[in-house]
C-alpha positions as CSV (number, residue, x, y, z in Angstrom):
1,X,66.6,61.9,17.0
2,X,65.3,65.1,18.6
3,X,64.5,67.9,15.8
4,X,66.8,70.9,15.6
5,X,64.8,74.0,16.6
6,X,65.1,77.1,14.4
7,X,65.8,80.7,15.0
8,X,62.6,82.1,15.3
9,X,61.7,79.1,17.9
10,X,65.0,80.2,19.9
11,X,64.1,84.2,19.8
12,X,60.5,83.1,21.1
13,X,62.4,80.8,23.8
14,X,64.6,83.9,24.7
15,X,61.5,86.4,24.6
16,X,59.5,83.7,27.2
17,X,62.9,83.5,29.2
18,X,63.0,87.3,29.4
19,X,59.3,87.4,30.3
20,X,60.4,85.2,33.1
21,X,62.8,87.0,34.5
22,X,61.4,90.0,34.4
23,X,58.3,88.8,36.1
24,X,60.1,87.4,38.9
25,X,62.2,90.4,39.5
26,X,65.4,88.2,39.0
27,X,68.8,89.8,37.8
28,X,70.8,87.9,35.5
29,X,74.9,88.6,35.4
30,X,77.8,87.3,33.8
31,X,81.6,87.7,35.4
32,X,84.9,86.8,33.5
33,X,87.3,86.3,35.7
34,X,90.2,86.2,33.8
35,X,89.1,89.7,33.0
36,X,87.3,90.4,36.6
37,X,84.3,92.1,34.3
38,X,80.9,92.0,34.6
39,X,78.1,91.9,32.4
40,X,74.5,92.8,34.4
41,X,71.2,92.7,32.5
42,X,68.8,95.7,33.0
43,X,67.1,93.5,36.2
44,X,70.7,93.7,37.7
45,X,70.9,97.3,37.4
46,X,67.6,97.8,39.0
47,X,68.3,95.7,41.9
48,X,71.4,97.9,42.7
49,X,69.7,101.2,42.5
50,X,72.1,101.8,39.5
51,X,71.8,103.4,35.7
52,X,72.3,100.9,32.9
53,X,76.0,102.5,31.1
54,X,75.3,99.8,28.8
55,X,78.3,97.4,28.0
56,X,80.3,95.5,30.2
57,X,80.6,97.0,34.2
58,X,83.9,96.7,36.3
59,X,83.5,94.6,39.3
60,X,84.3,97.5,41.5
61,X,80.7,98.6,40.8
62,X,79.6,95.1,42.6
63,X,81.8,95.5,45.4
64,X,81.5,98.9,46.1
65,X,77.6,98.8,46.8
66,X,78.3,95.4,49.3
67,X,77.6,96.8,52.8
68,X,80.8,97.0,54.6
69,X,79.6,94.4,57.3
70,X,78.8,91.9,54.5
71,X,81.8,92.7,51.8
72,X,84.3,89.7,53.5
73,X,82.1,87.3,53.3
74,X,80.7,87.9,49.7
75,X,84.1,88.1,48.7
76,X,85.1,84.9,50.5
77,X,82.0,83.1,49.2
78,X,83.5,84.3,45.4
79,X,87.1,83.2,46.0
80,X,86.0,79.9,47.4
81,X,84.2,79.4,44.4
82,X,86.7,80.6,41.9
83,X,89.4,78.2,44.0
84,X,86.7,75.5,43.4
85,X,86.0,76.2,40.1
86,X,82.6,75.2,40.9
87,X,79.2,76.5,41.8
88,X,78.8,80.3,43.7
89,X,76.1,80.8,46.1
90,X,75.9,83.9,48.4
91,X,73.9,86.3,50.3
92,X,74.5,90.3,51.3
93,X,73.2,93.9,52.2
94,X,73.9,96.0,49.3
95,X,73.4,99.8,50.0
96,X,71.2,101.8,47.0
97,X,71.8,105.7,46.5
98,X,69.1,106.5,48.3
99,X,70.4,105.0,51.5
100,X,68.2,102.2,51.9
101,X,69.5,98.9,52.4
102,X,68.5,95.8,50.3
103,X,69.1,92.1,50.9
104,X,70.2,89.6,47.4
105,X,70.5,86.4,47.4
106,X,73.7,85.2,44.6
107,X,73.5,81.9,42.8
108,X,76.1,81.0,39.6
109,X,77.5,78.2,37.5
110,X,81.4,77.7,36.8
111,X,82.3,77.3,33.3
112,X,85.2,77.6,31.0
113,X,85.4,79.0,27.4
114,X,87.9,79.9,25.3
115,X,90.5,79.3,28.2
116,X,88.4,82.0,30.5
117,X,86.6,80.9,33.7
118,X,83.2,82.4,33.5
119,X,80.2,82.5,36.3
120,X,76.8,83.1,35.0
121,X,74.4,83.8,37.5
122,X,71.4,85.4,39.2
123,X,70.4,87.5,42.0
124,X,67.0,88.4,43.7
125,X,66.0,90.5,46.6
126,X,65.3,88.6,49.3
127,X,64.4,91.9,51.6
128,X,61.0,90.9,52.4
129,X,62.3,87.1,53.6
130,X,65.0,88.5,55.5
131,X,62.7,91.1,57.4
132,X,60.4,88.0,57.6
133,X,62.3,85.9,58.8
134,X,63.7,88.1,61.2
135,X,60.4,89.5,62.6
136,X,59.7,85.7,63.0
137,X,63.0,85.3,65.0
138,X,62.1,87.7,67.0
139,X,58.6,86.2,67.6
140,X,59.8,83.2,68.9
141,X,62.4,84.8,71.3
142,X,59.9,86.2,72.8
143,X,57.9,83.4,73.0
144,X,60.6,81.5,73.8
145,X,61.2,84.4,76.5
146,X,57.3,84.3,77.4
147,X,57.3,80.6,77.9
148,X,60.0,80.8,80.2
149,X,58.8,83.3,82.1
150,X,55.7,81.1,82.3
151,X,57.7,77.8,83.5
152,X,59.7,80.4,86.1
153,X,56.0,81.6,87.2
154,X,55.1,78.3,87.5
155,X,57.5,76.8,89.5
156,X,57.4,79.9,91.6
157,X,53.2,79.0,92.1
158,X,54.6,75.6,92.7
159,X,56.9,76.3,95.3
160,X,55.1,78.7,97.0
161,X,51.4,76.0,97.0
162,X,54.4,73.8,98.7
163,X,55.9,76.1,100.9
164,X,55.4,78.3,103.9
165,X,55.7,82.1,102.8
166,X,57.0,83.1,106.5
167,X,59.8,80.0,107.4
168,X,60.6,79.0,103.6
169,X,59.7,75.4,105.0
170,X,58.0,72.5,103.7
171,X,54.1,73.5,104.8
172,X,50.8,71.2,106.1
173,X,49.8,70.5,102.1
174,X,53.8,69.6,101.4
175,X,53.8,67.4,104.0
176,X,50.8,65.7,104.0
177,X,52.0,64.8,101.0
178,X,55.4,63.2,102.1
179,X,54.4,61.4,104.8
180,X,51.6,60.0,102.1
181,X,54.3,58.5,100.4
182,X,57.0,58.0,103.1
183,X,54.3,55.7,104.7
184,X,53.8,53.2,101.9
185,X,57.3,52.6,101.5
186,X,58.5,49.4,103.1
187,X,62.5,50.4,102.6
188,X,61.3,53.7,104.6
189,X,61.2,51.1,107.9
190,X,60.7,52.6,111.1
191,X,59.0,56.3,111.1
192,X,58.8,58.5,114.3
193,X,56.9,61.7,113.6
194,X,57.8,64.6,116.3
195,X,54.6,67.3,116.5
196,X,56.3,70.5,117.6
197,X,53.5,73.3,119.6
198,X,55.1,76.5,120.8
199,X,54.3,77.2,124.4
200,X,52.1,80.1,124.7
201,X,52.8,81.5,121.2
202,X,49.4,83.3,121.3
203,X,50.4,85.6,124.1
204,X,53.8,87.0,122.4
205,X,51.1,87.8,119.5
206,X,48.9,89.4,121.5
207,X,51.1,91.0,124.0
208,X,54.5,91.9,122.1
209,X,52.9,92.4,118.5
210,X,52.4,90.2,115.1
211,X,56.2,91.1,114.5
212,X,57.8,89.9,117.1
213,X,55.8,86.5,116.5
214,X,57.0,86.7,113.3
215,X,60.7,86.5,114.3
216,X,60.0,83.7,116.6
217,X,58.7,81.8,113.9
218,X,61.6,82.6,111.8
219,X,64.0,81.8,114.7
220,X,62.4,78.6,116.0
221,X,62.5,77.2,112.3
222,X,66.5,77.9,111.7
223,X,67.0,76.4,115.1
224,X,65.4,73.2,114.1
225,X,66.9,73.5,110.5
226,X,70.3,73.3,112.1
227,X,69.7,69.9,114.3
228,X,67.6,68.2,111.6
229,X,69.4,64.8,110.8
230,X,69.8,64.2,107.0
231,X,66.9,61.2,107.4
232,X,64.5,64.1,108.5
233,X,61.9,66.1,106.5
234,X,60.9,69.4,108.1
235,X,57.5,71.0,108.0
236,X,55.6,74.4,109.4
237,X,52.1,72.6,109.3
238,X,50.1,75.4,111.6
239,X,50.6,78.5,113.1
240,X,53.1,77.9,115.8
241,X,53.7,74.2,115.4
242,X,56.4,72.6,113.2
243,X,56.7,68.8,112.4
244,X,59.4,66.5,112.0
245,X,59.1,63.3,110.2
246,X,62.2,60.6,110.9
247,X,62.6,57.4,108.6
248,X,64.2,54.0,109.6
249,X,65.6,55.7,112.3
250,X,68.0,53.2,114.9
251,X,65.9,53.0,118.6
252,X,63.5,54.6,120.4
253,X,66.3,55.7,122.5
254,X,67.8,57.7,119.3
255,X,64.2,59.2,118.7
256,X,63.7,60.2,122.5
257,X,67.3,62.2,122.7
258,X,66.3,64.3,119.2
259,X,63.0,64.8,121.0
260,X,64.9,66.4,124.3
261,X,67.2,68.1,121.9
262,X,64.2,69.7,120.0
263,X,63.3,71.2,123.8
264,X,66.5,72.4,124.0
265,X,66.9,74.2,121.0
266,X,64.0,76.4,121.4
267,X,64.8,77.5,124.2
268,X,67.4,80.0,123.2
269,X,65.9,83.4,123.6
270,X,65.3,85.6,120.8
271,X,65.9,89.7,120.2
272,X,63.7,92.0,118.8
273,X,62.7,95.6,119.0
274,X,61.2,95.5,122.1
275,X,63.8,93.3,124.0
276,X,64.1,89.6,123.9
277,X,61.0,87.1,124.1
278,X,61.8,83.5,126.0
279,X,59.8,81.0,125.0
280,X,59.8,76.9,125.5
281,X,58.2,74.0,123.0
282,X,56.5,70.9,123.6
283,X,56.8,67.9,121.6
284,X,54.2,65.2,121.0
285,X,55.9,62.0,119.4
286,X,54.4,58.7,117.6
287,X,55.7,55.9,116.2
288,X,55.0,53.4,113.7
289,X,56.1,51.1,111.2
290,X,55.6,52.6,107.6
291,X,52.9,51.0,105.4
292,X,50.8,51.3,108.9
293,X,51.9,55.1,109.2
294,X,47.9,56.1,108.5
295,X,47.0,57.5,111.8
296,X,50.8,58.7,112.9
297,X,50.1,62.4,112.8
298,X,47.0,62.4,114.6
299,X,48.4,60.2,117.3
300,X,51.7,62.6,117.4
301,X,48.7,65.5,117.8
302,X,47.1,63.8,121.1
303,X,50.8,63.4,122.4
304,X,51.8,67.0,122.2
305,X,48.6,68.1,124.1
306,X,49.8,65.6,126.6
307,X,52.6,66.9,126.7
308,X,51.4,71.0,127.5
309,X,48.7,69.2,130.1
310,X,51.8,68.4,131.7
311,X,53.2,71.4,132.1
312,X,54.5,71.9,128.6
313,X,58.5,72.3,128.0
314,X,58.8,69.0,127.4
315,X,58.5,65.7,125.5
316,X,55.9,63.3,125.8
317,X,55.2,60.4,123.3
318,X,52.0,58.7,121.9
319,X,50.7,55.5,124.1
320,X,47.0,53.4,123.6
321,X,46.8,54.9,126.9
322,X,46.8,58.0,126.7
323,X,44.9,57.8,123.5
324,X,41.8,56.4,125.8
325,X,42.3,58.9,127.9
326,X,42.2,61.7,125.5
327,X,39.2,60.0,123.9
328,X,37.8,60.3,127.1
329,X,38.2,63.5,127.5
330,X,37.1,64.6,124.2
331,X,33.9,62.5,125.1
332,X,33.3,64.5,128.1
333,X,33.6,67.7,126.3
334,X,30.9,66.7,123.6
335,X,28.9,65.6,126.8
336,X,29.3,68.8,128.5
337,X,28.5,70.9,125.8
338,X,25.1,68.8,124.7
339,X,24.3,68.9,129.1
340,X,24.7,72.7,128.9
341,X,22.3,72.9,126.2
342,X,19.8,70.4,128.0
343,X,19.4,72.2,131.1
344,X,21.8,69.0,133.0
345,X,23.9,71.5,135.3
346,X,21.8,73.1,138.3
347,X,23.0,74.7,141.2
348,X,23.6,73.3,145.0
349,X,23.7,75.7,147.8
350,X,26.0,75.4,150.8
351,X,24.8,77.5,153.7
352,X,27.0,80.4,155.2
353,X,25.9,81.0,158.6
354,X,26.9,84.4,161.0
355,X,30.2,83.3,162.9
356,X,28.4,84.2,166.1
357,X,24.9,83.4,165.9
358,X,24.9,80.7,163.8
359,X,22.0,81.9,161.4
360,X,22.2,81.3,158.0
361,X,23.6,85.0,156.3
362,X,24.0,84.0,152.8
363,X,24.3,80.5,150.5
364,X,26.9,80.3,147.4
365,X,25.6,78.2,144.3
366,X,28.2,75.6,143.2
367,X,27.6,73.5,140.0
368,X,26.9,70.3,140.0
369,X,26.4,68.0,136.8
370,X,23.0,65.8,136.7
371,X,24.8,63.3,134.2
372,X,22.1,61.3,132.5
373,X,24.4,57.6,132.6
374,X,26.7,58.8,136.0
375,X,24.7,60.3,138.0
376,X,25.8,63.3,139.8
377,X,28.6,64.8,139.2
378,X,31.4,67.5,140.9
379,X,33.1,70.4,139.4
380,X,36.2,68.9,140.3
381,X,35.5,66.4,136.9
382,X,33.9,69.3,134.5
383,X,35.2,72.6,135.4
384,X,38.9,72.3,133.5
385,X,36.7,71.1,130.5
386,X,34.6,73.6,130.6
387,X,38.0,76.1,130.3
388,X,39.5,74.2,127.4
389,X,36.2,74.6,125.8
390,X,36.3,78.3,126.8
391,X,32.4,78.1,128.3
392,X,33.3,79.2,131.9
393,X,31.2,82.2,130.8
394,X,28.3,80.1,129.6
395,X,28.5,77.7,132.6
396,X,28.6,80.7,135.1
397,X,25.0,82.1,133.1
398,X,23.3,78.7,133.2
399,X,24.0,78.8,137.1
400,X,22.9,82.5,137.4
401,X,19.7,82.0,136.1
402,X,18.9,78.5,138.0
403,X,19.9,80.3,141.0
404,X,17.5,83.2,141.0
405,X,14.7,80.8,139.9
406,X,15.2,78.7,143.0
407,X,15.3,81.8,144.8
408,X,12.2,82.7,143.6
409,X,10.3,79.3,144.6
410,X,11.5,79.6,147.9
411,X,10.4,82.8,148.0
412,X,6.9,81.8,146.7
413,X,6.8,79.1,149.7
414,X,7.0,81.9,152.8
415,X,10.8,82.2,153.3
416,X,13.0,85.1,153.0
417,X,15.8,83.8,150.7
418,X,19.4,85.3,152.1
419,X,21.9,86.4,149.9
420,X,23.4,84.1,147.1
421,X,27.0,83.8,145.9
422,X,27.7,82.8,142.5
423,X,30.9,82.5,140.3
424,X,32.2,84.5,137.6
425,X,34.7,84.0,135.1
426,X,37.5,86.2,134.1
427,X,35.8,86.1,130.2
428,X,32.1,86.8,131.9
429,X,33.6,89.5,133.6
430,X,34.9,91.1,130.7
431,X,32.3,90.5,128.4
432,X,30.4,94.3,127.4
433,X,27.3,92.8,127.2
434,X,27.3,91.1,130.7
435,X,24.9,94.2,132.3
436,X,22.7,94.6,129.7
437,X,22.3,90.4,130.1
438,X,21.7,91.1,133.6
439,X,19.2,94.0,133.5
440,X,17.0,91.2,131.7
441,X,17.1,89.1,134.4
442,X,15.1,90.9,137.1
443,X,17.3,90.7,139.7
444,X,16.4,91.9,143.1
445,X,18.4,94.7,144.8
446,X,21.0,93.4,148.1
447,X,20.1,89.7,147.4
448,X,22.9,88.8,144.9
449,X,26.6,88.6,145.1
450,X,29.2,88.2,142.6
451,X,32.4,85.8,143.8
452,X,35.8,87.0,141.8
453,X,38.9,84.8,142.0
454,X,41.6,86.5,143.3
455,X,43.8,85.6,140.1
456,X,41.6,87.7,137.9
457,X,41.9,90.9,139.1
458,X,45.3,91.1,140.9
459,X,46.5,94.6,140.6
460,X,45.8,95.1,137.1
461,X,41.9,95.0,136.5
462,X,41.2,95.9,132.2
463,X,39.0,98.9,131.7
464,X,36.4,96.8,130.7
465,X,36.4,94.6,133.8
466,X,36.3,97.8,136.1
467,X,33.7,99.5,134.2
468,X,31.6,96.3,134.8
469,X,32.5,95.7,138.6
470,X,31.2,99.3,138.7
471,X,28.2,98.5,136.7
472,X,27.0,95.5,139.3
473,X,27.9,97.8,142.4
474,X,25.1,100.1,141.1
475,X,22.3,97.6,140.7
476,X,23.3,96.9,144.1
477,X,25.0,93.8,143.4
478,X,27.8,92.9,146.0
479,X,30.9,91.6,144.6
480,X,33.4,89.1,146.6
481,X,36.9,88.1,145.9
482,X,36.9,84.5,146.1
483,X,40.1,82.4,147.4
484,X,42.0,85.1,148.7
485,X,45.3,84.2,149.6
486,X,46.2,81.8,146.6
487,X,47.0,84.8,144.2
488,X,49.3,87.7,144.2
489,X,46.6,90.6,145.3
490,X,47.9,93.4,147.2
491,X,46.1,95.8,149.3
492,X,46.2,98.5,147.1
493,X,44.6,95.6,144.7
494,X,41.7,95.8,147.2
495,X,41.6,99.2,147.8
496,X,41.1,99.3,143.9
497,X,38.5,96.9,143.8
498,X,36.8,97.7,147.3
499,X,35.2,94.5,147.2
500,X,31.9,94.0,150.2
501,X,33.3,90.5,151.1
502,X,36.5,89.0,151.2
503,X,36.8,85.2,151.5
504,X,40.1,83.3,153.0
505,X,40.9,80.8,151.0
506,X,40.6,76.7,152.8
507,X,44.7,76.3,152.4
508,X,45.0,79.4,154.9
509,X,42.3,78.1,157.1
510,X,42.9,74.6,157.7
511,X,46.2,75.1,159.4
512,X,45.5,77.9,162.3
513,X,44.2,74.9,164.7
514,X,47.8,73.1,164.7
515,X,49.9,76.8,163.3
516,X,50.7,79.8,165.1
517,X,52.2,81.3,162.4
518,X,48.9,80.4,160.1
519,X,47.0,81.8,162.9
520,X,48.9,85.0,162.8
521,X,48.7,85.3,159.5
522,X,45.1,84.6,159.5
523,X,44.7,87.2,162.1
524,X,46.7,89.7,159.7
525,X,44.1,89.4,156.9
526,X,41.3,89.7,159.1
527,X,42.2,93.2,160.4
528,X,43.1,94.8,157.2
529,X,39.7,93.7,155.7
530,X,38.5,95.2,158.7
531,X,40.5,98.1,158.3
532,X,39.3,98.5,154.5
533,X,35.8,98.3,155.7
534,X,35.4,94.7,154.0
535,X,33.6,91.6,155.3
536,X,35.7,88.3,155.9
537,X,34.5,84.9,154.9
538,X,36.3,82.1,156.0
539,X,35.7,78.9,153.7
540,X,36.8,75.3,154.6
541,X,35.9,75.1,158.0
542,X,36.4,71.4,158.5
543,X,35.5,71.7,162.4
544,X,33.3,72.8,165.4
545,X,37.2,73.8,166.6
546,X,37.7,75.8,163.2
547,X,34.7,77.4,163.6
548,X,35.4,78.5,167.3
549,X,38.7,79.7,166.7
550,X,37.6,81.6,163.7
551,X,35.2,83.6,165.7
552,X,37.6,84.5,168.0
553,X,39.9,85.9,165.4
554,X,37.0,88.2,164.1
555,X,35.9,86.5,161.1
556,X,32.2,87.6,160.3
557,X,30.7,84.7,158.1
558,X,31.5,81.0,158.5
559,X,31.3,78.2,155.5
560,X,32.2,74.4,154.9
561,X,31.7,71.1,155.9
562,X,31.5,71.5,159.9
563,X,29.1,74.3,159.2
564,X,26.7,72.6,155.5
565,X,27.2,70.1,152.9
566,X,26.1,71.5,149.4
567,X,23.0,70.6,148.8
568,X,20.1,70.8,146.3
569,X,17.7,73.4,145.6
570,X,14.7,71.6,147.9
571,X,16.8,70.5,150.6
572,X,18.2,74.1,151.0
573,X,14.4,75.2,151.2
574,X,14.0,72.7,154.0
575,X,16.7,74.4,156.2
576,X,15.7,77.9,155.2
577,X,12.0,77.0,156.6
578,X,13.3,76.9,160.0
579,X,13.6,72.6,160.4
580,X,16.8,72.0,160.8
581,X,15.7,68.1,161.8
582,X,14.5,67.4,158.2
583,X,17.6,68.8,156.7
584,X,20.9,66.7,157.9
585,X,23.6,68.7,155.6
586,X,23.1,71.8,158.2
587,X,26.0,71.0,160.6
588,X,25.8,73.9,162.4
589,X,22.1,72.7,163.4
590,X,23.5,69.8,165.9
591,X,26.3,71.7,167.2
């Protein structure tokens, strides 16, 4: 049986309590509801902003100071409890005297004495939670906010790492990726990959401005968009090439007709500021099975340059053939480019001879290839690689400076060396530095001449170009338009240029001995180069009845095969020593 405490232990008991309560800042109230009065200890009072009256408070007091936002709900949260006769617990903004606002948390116990229904409670400011807790709801909006700004950022990085900027398409590191996993995917079955090359893109850039490429780009990419099947997956994986990769697709038939519709679709033209660009695509297609899908862009790759060797516009797919062949070429080029560097191509001299006397006038340097495994070889096998490689420029040098060496050996062995033609490129003939390069050479005054193709200067010579045809007139270095006849030049064109020496290109010569119209026309040329003061070579005289019939027609300075075989630096030597019997390639000498 527990002992009864006494008095004094319940005063001490009340004294600790009220020490309690006034430590923790906690307000302690009674409320009769029978008699809807309150009864607030000092704490209450405080809490509220409010003067202890002492006694008993109305309720009004209560919920007057409830902020009017809040007031509903405290009063709800009472009601409920009074209804439930149980247990009150609540939470409001009061509003003290001075304005500021205050947050109290309620808590009471239901009880009944005497026949009334009594709550005795407590209340505490919760202010600095609320703020708290607020401040930290805040925080994590924001971070919430942050964080998906950061996933939006992301995804944006993402996308864009994945896509072109230009086109919106899929770009070279997206679909590299694709075809990665397209290839190792057995249920993916047949894949045909179509390797999409502008024609000339470069040009538009160049010519019409960055812009207008721009909106071909843009163009040519919605035009593909709108053919792509929905087994397709379209890429921009270079500057002006798009790919197309096709799974399990039905034939080769199927793949071939996209292919020709691809053509077709890019050919539409396209408006800009300047007016409308027309362009045309070529398409390089490969084929393989997938899980053996490793090499199928590379081989689409050697298909579309296939395909602009043949005259671009057009479709061409992948074969082991033409794989060899383009290996073959490729070895060439490596080839070419090592034989430039070791000294491998030298000059041969074919002879040009006076139409009437026979005596040699002047030799033109062609370039021959001393291949170390083949043996000999012709422009007509090196000269287009040497364009794809873009070293026209550097082929045209190494020839220069072989040519003025041998002319400077046979000069050492008692001849006088006649004039020598050599080619220059288009690039060579633009390049600023080609005078200064030529200054360095020691070059002898009257004994060189530069050959031009007709098809570089045409009407429309560059600054540059001018400046440096000027530039090799005054170091009294002739210049010739090579070919003429096979371009577009006009005779303001030569007027322009006022080249020494004209030469009539083979195609115009070989027919006057069967043609009268050839012959007339032949005749033509001949007496506006006279009338311009210029010097007519005819080249591709086959016969001793081409060269007759030349002569008549007033050509100054015969050359081909009726007159010299091209031949080597030595051999030429021979013939210019005056023994024509020790130097067979001279024609000219047994006729």
């Amino acid at each position: 049986m527990k002992p009864v405490r006494s008095e004094q232990e319940f005063q001490n008991l009340v004294r600790r309590l009220e020490l309690a309560l006034d430590a923790s800042l906690i307000g302690v109230w009674e409320h009769d509801v029978s008699e809807d009065a309150l009864i607030w200890d000092e704490q209450m009072f405080r809490l509220y902003g409010r003067d202890d009256p002492g006694g008993p408070v109305e309720a009004s007091l209560w919920s007057n100071a409830i902020h009017p936002d809040d007031l509903s709900g405290a009063r709800a949260d009472f009601a409920s409890a009074v209804a439930a006769k149980g247990d009150y617990s609540s939470q409001y903004r009061v509003l003290l005297p001075d304005g500021a606002i205050r947050h109290l948390r309620s808590r009471a116990h239901y009880f009944e004495e005497n026949g009334h229904g009594i709550f005795i409670g407590a209340e505490w400011d919760v202010t600095a939670d609320v703020l708290l807790n607020r401040e930290l709801a805040t925080q994590k909006q924001i971070a919430e906010l942050r964080a998906a700004e950061l996933a939006e950022t992301a995804a944006r990085v993402e996308h864009a790492a994945d896509h072109d900027y230009l086109t919106g398409l899929p770009n070279r590191r997206f679909f590299d990726r694709r075809l990665a996993e397209i290839s190792v995917i057995p249920e993916a079955g047949k894949l045909a990959l179509l390797h999409i090359g502008l024609d000339r893109f470069s040009a538009v850039n160049d010519i019409i401005g960055h812009d207008a490429g721009d909106r071909l780009l843009k163009a040519s990419a919605a035009a593909l968009t709108k053919i792509l099947p929905e087994n397709a997956f379209l890429a921009r994986i270079g500057g002006d090439e798009f790919a197309v990769l096709i799974r399990n697709f039905s034939s080769l038939d199927y793949v071939r007709k996209f292919a020709d519709q691809l053509v077709e679709s890019l050919k539409r033209p396209v408006w800009h500021s300047e007016g409308v660009i027309n362009i045309t695509a070529s398409v390089g297609v490969a084929c393989a099975q997938s899980g053996k899908a490793a090499n199928l862009l590379a081989e689409s790759d050697i298909a579309l340059m296939r395909a602009k060797k043949n005259g671009r516009n057009r479709a061409d797919f992948f074969s082991a053939q033409m794989k060899a062949q383009i290996n073959g070429e490729r070895r060439l080029a490596d080839q070419f480019i090592r034989g430039l560097e070791r000294g491998e191509f030298q000059p041969f001299y074919q002879a040009q001879v006076d139409a009437r006397t026979r005596s040699i006038v002047g030799v033109e340097a062609l370039a021959r290839w001393y291949h170390p495994k083949r043996g000999l070889i012709g422009p007509g096998e090196f000269l287009s690689t040497a364009a794809s490689l873009g070293m026209l420029d550097a082929l045209d040098a190494a020839i220069l400076r072989q040519t003025l060496t041998d002319r400077k050996a046979w000069a050492r062995s008692g001849v006088r060396p006649p004039r020598v033609a050599v080619n220059v490129s288009a690039a060579r003939l633009s390049d600023p530095s080609l005078i200064n390069n030529l200054k360095g050479l020691d070059i002898e005054p009257g004994t060189l001449s530069f050959e031009l193709l007709e098809t570089i200067f045409l009407d429309d010579l560059e600054d540059g170009m001018l400046a440096n045809v000027s530039a090799l007139k005054a170091m009294s270095i002739d210049v010739e338009v090579d070919d003429f006849g096979s371009g577009h030049a006009s005779i303001i064109g030569l007027m322009k240029l006022k080249p020494r020496r004209l030469k009539i290109d083979r195609r115009l010569v070989m027919p006057i001995t069967t043609s009268r119209e050839q012959k007339r026309l032949l005749r033509s040329i001949v007496d506006i180069a006279k009338a311009l003061g210029i010097e007519v070579v005819a080249e591709g005289v086959e016969t001793q009845e081409h060269a007759k019939l030349l002569t008549r027609l007033g050509c100054d300075v015969l050359q081909g095969y009726a007159i010299a075989y091209p031949a080597s630096s030595a051999d030429m030597l021979t013939a210019l020593s005056g023994t024509p019997a020790e130097a067979p390639f001279m024609a000219a000498a047994r006729s």
